[in-house]
mmCIF file as Biopython writes it, N, C-alpha, C and O atoms, coordinates in Angstrom:
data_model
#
loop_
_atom_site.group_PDB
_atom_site.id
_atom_site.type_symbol
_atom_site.label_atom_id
_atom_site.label_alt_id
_atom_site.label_comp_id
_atom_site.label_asym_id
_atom_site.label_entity_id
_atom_site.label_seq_id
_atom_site.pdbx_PDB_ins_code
_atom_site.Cartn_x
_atom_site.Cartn_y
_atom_site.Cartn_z
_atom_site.occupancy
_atom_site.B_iso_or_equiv
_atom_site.auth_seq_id
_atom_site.auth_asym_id
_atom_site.pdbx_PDB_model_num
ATOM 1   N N  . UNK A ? 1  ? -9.675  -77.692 -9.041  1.0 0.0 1  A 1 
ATOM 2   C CA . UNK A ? 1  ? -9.865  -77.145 -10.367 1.0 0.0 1  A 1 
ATOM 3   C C  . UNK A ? 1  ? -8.807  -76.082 -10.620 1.0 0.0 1  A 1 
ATOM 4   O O  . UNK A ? 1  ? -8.251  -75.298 -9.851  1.0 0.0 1  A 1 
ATOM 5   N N  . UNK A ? 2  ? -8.694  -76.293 -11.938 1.0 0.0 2  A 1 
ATOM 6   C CA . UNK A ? 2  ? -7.692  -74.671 -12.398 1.0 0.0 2  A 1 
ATOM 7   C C  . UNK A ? 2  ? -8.422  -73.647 -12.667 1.0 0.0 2  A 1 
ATOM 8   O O  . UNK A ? 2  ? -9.574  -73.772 -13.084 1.0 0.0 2  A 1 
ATOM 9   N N  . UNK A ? 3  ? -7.809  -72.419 -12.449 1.0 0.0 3  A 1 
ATOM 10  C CA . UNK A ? 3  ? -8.745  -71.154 -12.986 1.0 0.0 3  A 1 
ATOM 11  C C  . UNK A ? 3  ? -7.796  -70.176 -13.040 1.0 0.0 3  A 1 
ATOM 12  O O  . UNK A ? 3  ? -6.713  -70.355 -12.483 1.0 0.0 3  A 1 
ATOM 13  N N  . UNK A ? 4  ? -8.057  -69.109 -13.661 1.0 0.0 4  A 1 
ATOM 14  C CA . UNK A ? 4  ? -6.834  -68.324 -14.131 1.0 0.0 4  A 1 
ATOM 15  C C  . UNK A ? 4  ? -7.317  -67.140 -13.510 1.0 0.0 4  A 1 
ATOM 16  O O  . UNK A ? 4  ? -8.343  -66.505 -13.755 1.0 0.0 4  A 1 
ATOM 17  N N  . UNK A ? 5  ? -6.309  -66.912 -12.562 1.0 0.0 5  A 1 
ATOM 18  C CA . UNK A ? 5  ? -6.192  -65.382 -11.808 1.0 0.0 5  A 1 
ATOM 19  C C  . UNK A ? 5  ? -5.831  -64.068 -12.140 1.0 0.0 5  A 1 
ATOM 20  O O  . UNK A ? 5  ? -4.612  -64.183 -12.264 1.0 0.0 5  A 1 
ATOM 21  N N  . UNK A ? 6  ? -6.048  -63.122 -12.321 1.0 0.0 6  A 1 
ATOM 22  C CA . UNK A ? 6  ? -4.909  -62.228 -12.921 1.0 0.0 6  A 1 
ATOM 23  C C  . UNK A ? 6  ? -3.878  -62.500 -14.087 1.0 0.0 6  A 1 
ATOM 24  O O  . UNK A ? 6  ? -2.823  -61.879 -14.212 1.0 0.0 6  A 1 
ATOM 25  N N  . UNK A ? 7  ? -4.356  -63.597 -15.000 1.0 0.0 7  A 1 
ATOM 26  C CA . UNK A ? 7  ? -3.592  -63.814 -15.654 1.0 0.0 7  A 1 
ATOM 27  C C  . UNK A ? 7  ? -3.147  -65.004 -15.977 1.0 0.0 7  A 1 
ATOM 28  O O  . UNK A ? 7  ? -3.116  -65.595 -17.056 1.0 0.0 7  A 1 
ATOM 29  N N  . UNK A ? 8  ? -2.564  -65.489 -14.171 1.0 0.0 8  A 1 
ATOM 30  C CA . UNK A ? 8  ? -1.683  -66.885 -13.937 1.0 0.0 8  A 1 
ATOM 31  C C  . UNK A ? 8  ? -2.682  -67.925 -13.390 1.0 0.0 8  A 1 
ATOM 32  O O  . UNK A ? 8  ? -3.578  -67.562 -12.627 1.0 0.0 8  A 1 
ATOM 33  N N  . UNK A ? 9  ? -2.562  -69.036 -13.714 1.0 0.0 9  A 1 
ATOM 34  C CA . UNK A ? 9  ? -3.137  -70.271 -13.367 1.0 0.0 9  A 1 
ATOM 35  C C  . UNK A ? 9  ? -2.616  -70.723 -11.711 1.0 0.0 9  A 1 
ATOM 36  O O  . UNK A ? 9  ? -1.526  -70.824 -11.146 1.0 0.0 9  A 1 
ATOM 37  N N  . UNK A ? 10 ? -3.899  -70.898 -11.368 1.0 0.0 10 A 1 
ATOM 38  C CA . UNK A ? 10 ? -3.939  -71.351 -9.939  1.0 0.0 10 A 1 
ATOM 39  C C  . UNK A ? 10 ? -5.153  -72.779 -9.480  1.0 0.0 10 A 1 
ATOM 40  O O  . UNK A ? 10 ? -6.332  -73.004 -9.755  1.0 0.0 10 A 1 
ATOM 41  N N  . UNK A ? 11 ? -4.625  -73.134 -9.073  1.0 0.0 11 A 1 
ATOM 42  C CA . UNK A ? 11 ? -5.404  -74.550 -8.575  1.0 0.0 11 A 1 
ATOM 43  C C  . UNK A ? 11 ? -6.572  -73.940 -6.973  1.0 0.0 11 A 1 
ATOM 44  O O  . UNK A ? 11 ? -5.925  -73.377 -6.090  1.0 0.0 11 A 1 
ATOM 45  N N  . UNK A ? 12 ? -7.388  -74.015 -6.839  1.0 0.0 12 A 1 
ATOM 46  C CA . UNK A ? 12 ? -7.951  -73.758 -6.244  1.0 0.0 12 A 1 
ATOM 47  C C  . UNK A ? 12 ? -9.068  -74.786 -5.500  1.0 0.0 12 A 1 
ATOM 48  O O  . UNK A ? 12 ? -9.374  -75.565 -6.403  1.0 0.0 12 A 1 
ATOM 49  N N  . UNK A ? 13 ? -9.481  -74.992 -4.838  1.0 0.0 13 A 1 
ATOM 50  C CA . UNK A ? 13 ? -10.874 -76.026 -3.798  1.0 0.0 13 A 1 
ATOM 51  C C  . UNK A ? 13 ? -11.867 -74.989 -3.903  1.0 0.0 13 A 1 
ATOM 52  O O  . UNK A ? 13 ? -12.931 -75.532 -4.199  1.0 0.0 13 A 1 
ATOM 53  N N  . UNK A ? 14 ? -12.019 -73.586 -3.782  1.0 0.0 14 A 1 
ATOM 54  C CA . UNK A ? 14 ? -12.948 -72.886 -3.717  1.0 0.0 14 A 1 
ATOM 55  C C  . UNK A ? 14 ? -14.579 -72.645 -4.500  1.0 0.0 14 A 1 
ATOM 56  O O  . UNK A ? 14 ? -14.370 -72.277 -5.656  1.0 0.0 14 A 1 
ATOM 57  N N  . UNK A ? 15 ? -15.366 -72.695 -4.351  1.0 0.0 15 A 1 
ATOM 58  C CA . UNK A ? 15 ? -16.627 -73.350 -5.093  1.0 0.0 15 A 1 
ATOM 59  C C  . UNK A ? 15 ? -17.032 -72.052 -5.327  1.0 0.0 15 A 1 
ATOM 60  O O  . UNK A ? 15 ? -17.132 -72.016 -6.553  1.0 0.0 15 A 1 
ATOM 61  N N  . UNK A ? 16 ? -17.277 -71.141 -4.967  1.0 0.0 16 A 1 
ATOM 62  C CA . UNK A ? 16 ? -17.383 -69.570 -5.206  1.0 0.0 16 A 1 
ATOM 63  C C  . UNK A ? 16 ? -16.206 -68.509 -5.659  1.0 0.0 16 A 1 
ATOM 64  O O  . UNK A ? 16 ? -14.978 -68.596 -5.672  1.0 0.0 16 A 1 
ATOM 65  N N  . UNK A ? 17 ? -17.249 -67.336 -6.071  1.0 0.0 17 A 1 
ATOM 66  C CA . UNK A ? 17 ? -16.263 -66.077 -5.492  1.0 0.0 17 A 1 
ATOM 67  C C  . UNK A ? 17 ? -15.823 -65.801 -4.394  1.0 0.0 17 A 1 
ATOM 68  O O  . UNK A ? 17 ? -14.715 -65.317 -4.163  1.0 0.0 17 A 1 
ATOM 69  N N  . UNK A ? 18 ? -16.840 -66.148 -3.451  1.0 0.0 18 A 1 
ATOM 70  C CA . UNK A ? 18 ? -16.824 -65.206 -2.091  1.0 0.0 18 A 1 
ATOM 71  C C  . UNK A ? 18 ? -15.966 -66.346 -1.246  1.0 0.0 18 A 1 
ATOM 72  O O  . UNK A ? 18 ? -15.696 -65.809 -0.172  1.0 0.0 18 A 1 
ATOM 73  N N  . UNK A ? 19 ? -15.279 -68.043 -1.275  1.0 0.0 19 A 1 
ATOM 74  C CA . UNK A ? 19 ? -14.557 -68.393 -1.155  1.0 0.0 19 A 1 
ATOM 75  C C  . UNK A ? 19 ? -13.237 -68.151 -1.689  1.0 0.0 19 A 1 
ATOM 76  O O  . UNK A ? 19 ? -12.258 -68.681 -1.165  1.0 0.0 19 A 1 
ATOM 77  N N  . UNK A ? 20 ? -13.165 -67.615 -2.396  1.0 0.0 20 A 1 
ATOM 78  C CA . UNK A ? 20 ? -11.818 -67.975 -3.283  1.0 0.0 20 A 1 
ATOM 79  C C  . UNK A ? 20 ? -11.358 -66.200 -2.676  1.0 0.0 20 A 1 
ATOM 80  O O  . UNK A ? 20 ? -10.162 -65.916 -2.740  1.0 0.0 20 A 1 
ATOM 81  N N  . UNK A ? 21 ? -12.201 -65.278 -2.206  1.0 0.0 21 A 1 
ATOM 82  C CA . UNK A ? 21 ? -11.788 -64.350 -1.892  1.0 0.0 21 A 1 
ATOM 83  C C  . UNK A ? 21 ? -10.933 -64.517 -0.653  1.0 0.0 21 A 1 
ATOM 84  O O  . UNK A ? 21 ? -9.751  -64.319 -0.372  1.0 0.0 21 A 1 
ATOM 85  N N  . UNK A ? 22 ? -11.905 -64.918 -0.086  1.0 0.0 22 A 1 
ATOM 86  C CA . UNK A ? 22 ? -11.576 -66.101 1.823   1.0 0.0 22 A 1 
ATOM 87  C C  . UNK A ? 22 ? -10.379 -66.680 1.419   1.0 0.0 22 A 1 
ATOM 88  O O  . UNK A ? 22 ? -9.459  -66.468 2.209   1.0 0.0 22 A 1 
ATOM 89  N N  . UNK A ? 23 ? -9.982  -67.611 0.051   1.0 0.0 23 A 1 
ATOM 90  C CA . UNK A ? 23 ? -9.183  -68.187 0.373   1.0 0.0 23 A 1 
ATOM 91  C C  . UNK A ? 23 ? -7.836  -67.413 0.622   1.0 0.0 23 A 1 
ATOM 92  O O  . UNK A ? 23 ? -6.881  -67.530 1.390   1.0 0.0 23 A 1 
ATOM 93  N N  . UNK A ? 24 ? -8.278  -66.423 -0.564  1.0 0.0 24 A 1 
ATOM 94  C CA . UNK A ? 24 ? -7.063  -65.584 -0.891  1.0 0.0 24 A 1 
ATOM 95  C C  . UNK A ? 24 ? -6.441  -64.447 0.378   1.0 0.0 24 A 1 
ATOM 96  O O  . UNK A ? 24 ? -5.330  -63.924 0.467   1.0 0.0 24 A 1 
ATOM 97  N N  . UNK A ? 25 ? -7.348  -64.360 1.047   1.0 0.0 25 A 1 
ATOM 98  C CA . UNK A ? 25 ? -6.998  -62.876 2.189   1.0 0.0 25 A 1 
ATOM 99  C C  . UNK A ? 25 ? -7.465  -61.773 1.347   1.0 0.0 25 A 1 
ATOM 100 O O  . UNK A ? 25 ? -6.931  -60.763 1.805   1.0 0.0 25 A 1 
ATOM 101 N N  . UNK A ? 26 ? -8.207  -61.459 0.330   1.0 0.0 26 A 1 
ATOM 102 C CA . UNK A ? 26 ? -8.336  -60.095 0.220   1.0 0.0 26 A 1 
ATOM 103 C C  . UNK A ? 26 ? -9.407  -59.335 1.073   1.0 0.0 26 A 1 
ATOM 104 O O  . UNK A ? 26 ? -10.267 -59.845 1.790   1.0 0.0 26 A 1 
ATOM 105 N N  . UNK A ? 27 ? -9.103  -57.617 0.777   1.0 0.0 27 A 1 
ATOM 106 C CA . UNK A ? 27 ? -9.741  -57.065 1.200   1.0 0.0 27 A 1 
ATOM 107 C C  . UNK A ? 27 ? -10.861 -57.023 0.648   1.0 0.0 27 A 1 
ATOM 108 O O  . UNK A ? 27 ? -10.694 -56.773 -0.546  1.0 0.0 27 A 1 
ATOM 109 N N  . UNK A ? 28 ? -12.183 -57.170 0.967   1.0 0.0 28 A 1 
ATOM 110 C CA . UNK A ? 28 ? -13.518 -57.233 0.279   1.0 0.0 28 A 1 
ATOM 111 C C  . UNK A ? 28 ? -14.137 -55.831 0.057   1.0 0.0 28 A 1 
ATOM 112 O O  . UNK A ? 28 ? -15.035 -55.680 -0.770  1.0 0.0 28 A 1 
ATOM 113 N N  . UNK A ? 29 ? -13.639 -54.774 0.820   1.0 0.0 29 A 1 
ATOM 114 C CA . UNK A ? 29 ? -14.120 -53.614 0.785   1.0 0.0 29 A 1 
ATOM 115 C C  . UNK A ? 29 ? -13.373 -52.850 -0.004  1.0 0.0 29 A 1 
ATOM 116 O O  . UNK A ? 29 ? -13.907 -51.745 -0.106  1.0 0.0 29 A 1 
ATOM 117 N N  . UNK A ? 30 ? -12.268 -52.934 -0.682  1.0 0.0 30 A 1 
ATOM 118 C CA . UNK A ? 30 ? -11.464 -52.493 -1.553  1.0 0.0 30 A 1 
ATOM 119 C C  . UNK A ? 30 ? -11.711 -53.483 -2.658  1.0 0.0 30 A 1 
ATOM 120 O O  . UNK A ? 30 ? -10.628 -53.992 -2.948  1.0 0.0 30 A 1 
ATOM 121 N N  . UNK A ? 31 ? -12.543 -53.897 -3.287  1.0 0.0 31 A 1 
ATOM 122 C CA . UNK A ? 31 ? -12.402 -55.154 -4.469  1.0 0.0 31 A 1 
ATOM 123 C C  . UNK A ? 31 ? -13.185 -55.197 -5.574  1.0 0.0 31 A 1 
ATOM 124 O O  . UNK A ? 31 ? -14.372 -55.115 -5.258  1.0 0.0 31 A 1 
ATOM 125 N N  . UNK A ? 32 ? -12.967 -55.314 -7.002  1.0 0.0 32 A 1 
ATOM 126 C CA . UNK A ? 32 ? -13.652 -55.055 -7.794  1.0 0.0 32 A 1 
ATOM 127 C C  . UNK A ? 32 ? -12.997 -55.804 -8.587  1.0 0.0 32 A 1 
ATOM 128 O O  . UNK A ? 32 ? -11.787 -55.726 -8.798  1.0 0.0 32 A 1 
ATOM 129 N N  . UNK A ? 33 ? -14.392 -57.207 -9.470  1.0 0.0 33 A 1 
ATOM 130 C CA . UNK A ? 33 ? -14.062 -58.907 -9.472  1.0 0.0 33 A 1 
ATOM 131 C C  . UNK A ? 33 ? -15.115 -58.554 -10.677 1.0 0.0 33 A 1 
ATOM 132 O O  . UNK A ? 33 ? -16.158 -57.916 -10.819 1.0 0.0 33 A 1 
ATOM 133 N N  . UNK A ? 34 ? -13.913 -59.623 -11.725 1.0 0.0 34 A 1 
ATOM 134 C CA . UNK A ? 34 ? -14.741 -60.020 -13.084 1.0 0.0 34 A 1 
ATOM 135 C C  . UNK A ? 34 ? -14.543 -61.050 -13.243 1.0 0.0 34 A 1 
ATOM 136 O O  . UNK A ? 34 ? -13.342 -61.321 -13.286 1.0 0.0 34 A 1 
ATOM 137 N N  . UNK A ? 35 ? -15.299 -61.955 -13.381 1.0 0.0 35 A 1 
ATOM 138 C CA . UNK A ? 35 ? -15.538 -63.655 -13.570 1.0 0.0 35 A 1 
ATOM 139 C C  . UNK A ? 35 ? -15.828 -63.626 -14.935 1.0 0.0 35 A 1 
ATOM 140 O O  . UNK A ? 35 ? -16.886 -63.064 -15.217 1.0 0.0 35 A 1 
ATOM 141 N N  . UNK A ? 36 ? -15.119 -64.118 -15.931 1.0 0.0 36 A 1 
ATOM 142 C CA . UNK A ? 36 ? -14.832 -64.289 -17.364 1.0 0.0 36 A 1 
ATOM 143 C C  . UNK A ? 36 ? -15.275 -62.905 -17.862 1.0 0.0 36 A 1 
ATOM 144 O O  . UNK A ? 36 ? -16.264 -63.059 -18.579 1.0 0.0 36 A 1 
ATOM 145 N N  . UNK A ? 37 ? -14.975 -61.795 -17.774 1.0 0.0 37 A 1 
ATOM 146 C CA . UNK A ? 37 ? -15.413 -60.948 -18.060 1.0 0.0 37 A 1 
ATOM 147 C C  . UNK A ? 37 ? -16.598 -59.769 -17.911 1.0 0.0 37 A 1 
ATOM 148 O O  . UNK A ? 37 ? -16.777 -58.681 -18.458 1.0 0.0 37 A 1 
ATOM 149 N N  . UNK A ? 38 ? -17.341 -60.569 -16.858 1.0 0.0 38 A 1 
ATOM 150 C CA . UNK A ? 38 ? -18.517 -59.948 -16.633 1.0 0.0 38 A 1 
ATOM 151 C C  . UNK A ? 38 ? -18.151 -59.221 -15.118 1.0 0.0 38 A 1 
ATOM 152 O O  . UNK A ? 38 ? -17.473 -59.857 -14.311 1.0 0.0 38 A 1 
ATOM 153 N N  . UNK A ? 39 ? -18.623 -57.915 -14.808 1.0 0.0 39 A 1 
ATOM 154 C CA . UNK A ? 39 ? -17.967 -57.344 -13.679 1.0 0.0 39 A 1 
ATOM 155 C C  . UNK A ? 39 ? -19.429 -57.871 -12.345 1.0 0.0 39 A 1 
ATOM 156 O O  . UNK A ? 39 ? -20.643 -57.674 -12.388 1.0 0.0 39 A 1 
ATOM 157 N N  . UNK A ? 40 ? -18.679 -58.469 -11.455 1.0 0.0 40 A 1 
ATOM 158 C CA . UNK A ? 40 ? -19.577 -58.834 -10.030 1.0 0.0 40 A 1 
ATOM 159 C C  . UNK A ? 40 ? -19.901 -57.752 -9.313  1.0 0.0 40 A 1 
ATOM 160 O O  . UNK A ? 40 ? -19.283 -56.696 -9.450  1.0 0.0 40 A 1 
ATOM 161 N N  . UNK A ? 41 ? -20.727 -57.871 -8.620  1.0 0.0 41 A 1 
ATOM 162 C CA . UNK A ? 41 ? -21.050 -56.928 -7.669  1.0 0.0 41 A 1 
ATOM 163 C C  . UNK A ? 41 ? -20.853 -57.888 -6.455  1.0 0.0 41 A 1 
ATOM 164 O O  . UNK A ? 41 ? -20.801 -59.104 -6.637  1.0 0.0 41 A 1 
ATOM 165 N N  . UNK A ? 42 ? -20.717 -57.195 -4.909  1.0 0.0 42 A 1 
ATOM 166 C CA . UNK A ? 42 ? -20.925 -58.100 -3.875  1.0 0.0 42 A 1 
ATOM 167 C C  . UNK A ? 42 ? -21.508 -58.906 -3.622  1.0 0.0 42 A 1 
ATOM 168 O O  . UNK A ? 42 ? -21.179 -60.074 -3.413  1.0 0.0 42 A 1 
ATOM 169 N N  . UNK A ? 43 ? -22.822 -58.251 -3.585  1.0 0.0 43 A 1 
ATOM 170 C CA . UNK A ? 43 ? -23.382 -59.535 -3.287  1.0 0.0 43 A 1 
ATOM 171 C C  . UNK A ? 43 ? -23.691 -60.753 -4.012  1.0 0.0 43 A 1 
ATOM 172 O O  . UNK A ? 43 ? -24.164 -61.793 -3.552  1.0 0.0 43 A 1 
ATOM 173 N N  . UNK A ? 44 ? -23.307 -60.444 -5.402  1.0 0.0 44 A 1 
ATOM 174 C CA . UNK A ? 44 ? -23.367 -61.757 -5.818  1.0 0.0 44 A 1 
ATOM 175 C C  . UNK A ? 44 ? -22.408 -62.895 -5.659  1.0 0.0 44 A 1 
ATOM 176 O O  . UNK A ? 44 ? -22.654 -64.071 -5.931  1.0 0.0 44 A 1 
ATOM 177 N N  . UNK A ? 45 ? -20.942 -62.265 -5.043  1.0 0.0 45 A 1 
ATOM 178 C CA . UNK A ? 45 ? -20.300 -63.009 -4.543  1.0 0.0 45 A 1 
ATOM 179 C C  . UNK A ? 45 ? -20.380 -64.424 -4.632  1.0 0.0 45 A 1 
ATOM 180 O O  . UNK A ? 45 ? -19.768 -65.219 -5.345  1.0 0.0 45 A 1 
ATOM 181 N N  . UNK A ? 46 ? -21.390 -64.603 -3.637  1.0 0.0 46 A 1 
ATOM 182 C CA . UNK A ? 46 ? -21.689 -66.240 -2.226  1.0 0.0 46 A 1 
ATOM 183 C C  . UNK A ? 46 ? -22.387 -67.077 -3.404  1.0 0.0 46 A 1 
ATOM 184 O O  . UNK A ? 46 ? -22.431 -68.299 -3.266  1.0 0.0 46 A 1 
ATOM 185 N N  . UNK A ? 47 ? -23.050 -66.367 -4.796  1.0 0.0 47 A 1 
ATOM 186 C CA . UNK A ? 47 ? -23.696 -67.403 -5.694  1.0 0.0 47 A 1 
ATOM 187 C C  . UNK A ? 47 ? -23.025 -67.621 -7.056  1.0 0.0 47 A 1 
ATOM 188 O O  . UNK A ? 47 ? -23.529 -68.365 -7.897  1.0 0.0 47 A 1 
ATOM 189 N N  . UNK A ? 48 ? -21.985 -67.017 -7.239  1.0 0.0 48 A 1 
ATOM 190 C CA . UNK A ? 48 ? -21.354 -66.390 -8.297  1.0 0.0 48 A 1 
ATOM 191 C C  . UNK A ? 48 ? -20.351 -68.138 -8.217  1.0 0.0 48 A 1 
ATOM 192 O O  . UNK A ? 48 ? -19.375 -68.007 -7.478  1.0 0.0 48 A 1 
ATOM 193 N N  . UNK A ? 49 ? -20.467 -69.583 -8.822  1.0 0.0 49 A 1 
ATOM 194 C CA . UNK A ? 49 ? -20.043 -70.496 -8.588  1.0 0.0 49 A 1 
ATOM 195 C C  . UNK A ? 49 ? -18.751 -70.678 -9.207  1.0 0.0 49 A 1 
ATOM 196 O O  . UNK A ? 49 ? -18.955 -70.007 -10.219 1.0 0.0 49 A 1 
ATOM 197 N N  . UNK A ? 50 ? -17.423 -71.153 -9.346  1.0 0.0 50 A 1 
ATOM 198 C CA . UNK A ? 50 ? -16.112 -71.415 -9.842  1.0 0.0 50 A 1 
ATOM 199 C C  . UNK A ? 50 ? -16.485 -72.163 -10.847 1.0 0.0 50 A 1 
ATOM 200 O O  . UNK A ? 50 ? -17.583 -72.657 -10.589 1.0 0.0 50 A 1 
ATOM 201 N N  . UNK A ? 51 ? -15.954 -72.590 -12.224 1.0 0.0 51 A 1 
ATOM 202 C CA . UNK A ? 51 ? -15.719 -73.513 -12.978 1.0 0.0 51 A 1 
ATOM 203 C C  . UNK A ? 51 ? -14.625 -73.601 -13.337 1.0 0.0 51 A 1 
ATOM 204 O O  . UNK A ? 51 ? -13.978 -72.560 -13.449 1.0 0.0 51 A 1 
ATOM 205 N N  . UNK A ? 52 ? -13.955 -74.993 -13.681 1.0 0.0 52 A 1 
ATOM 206 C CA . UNK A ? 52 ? -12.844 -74.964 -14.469 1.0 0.0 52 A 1 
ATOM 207 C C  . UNK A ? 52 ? -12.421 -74.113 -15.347 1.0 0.0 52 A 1 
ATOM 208 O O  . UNK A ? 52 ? -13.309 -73.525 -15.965 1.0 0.0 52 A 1 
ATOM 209 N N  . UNK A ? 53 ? -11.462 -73.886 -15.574 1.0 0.0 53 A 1 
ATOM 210 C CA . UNK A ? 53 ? -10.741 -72.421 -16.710 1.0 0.0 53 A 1 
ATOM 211 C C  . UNK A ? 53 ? -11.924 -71.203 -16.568 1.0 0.0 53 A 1 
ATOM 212 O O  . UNK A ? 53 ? -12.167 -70.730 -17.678 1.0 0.0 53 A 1 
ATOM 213 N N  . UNK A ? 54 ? -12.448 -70.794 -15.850 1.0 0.0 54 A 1 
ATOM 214 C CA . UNK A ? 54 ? -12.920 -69.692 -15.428 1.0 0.0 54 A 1 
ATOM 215 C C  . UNK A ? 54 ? -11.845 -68.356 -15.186 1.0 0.0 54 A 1 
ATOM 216 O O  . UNK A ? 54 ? -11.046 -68.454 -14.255 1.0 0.0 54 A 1 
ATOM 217 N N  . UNK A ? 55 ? -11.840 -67.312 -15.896 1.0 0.0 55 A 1 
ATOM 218 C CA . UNK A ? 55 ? -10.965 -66.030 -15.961 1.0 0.0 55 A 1 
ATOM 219 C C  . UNK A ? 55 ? -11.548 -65.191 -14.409 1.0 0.0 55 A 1 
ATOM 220 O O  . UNK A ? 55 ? -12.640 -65.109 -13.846 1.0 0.0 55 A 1 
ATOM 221 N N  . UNK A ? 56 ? -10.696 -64.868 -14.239 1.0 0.0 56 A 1 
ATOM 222 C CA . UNK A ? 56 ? -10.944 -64.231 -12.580 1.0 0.0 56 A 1 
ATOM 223 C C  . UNK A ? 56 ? -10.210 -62.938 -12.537 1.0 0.0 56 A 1 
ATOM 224 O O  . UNK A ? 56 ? -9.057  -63.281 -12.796 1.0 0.0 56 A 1 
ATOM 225 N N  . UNK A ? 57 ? -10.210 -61.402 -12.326 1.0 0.0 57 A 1 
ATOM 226 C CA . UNK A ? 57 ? -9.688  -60.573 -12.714 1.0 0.0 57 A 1 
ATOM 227 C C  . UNK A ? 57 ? -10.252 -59.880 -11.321 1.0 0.0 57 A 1 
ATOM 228 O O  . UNK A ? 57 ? -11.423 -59.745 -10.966 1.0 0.0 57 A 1 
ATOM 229 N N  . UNK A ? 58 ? -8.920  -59.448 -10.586 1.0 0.0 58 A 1 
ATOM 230 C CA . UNK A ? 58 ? -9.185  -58.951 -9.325  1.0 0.0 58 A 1 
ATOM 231 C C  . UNK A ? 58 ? -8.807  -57.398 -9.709  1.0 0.0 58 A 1 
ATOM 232 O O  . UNK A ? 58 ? -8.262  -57.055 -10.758 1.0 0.0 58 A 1 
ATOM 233 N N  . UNK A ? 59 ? -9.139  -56.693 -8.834  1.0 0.0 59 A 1 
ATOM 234 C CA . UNK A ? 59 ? -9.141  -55.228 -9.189  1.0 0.0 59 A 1 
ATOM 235 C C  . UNK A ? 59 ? -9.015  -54.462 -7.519  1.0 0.0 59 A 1 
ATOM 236 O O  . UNK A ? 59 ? -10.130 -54.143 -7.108  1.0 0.0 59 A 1 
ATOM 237 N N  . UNK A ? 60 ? -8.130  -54.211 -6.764  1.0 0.0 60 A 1 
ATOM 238 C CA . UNK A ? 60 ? -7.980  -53.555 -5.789  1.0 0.0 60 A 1 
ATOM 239 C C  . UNK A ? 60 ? -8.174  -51.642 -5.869  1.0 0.0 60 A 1 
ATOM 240 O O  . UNK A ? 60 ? -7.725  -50.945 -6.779  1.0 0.0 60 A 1 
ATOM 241 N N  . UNK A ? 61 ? -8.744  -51.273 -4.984  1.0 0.0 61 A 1 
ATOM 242 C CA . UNK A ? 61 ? -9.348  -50.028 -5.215  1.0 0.0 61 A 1 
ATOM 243 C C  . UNK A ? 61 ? -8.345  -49.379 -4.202  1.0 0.0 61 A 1 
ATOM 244 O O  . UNK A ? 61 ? -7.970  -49.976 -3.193  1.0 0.0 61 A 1 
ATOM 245 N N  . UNK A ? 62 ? -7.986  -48.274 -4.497  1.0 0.0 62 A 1 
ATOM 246 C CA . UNK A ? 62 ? -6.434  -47.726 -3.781  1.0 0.0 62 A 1 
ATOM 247 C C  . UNK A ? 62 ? -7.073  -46.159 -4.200  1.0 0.0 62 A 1 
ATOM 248 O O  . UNK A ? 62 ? -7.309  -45.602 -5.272  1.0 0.0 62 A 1 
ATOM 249 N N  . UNK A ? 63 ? -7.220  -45.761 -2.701  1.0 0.0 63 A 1 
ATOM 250 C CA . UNK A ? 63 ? -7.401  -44.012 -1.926  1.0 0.0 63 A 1 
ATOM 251 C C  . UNK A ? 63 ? -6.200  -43.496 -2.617  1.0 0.0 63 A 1 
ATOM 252 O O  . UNK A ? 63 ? -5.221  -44.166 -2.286  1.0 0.0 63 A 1 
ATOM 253 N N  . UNK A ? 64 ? -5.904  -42.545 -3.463  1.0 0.0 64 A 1 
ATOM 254 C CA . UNK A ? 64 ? -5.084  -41.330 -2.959  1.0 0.0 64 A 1 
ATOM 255 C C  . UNK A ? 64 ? -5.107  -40.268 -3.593  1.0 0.0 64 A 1 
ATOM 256 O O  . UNK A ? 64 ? -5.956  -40.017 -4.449  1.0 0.0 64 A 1 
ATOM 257 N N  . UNK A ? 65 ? -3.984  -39.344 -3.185  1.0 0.0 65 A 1 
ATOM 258 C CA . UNK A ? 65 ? -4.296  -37.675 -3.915  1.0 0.0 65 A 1 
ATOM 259 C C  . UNK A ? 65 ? -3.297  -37.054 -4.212  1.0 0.0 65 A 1 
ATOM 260 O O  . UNK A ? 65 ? -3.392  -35.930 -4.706  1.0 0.0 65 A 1 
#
């Protein structure tokens, strides 16, 4: 399926969030994920399912001072 990442279109196998995170390498403890707009929490991750043209908006959380 296609789904749009950050913007750019990516082909993906992943049936979840919490795959497509796996697929990707991110850090899960630094991460903050909106699936068409709606902001996820963790644990909804593992039920949170992919659809075609689904908007995906990753958000990395970055320490500093």
């Amino acid at each position: 399926m296609i789904i749009r990442v950050n913007g750019e279109d990516r082909e993906t196998e992943s049936k979840t969030i919490r795959d497509l995170v796996q697929e990707l390498g991110l850090p899960e403890k630094a991460l903050l994920i909106e699936q068409n707009g709606t902001a996820l929490r963790p644990a909804d991750w593992p039920a949170s399912r992919l659809s075609d043209s689904d908007r995906i908006e990753f958000i990395r959380i970055v320490a500093g001072g």
